[in-house]
N, C-alpha and C positions, 0 to 999 in steps of 0.2 A: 468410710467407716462410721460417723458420725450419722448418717443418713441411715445404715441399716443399722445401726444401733436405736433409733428413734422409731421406726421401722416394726423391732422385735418387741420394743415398748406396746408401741399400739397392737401388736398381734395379741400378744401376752394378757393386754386389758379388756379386749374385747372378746378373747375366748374364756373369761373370767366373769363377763359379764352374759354372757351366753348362759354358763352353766350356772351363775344366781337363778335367770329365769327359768332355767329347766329345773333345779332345785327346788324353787316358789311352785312353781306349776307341780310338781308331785307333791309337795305338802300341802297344798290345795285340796288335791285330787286324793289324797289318804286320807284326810279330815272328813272330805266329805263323802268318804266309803265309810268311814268311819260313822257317821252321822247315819248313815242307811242301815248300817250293821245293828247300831243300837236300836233305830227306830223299830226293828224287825225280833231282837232279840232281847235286848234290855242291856243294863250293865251287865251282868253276870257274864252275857252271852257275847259280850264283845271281846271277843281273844282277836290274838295278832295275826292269826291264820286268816281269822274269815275277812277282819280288815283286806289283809293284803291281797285275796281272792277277791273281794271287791272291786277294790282296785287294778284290777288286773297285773297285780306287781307280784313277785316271788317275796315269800316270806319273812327273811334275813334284813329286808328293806327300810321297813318300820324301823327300829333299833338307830338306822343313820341319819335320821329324822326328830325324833321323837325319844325321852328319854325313857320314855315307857307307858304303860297303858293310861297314869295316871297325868301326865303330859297330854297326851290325846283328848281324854276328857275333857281339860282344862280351854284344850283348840277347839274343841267340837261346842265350847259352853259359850268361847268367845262370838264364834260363828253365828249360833242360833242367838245371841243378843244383837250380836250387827243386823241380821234380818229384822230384828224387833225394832229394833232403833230407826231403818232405814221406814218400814212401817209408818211408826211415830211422826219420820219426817214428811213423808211422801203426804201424810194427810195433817199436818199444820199448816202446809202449804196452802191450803185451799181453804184454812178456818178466816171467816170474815171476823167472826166477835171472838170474846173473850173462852163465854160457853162454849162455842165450836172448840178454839184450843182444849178447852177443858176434855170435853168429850172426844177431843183426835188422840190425846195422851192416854186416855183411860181403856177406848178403844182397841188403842194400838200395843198397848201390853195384853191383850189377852184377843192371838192372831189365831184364826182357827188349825191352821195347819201346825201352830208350834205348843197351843196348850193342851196337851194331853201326859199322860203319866211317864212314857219316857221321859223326854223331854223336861217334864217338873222334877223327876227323879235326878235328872243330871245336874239342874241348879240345886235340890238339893245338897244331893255331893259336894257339890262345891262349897258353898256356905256351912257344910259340916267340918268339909276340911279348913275353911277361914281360920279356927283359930292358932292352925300351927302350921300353916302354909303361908306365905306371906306375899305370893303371887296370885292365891286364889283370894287372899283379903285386899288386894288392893284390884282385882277385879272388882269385886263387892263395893268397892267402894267408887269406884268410877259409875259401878253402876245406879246407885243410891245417888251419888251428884248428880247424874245426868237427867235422873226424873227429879230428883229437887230443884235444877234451871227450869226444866220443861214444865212444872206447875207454875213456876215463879211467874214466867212469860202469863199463864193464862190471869194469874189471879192478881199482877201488878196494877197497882193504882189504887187497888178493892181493898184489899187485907195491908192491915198495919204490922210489921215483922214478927211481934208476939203471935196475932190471929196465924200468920199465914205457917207461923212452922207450926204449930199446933195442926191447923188445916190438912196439912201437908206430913207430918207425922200418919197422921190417922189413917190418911190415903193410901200412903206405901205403906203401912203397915196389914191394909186388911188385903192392897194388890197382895204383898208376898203370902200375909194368909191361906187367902183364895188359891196359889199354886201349891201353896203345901197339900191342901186338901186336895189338889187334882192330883201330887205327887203320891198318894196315899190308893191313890185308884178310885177315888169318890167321884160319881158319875156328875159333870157338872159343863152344864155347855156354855161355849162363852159370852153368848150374850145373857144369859141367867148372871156371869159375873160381873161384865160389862155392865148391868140394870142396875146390878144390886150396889155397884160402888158409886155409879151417876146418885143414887137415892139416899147415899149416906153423905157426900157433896151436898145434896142441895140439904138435908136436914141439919147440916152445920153449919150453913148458910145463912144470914138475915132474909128475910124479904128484901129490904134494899140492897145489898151485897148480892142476888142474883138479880134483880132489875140492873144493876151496872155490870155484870158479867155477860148480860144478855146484848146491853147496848152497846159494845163495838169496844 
């Protein structure tokens, strides 16, 4: 008795752990219908219909998922920063100096296939809804720490804590700028944004402070 009692235990866990991953694997698979749906139609045009016809799932599906459209968004905003981030990382990996960091962070936020006006519309959104969402402000704010470490890395050593948030203020401020303007439909390609943030870097820059961001 004891044996199929132990027996019914492990069946029980593991067909619990089965339906997690089949569960994960279609909120996956809905995010990123999701993500195609917008990319094609915008916000407006993301209803739960053409999601789920993306997905190749029946309609009623979304709702078990997702607590609703604004849920969705919120998956589909996480997603396209993982991409950005993964980006970011993929090319720090290979920075020899300081500069290189510098230029793999600045780079890597503004990825060709992710800054366009969907896409800037959706982060929009979200930092619209920051101040009375408190899931979408502490997205925001993971996301604002995570390039505040990843300047840190470039500019450690060079900038004394006053210079480097100042520095580092300026930079995310004119990154986010720069998407607002692409969320607005202003034609702006990203290495025009990429130049233009490298050349406000170096003009806040001493001469010495990029001789030592250059040297390793």
């Amino acid at each position: 008795m004891c044996v199929q009692f132990f027996d019914l235990i492990n069946e029980t866990m593991a067909q619990a752990r089965i339906r997690t991953r089949i569960e994960d694997l279609r909120r996956k698979e809905l995010i990123e219908a999701a993500h195609r749906v917008f990319m094609q139609h915008g916000l407006s045009g993301m209803t739960t219909k053409r999601i789920c016809e993306a997905a190749g799932m029946s309609p009623g599906i979304l709702s078990y998922y997702f607590k609703g459209k604004e849920d969705v968004l919120f998956a589909m905003v996480r997603l396209n920063n993982r991409l950005l981030m993964e980006g970011v990382v993929a090319r720090l990996k290979q920075a020899t100096t300081r500069w290189d960091r510098l230029e793999a962070i600045i780079i890597g936020n503004f990825p060709a296939n992710l800054f366009e006006p969907n896409v800037a519309n959706a982060w929009l959104s979200v930092c619209t809804a920051s101040s009375t969402n408190p899931g979408y402000a502490r997205l925001q704010r993971v996301l604002y720490s995570r390039l505040q470490s990843n300047l840190a890395s470039a500019f450690a050593g060079v900038l004394p804590p006053e210079r480097f948030a100042q520095v580092a203020l300026a930079l995310g401020g004119l990154i986010d700028g720069l998407w607002l303007r692409r969320a607005t439909g202003e034609h702006l390609h990203p290495d025009a944004a990429i130049a233009l943030v490298l050349t406000v870097a170096s003009a806040l820059l001493t001469s010495t402070e990029q001789v030592l961001l250059r040297q390793g």
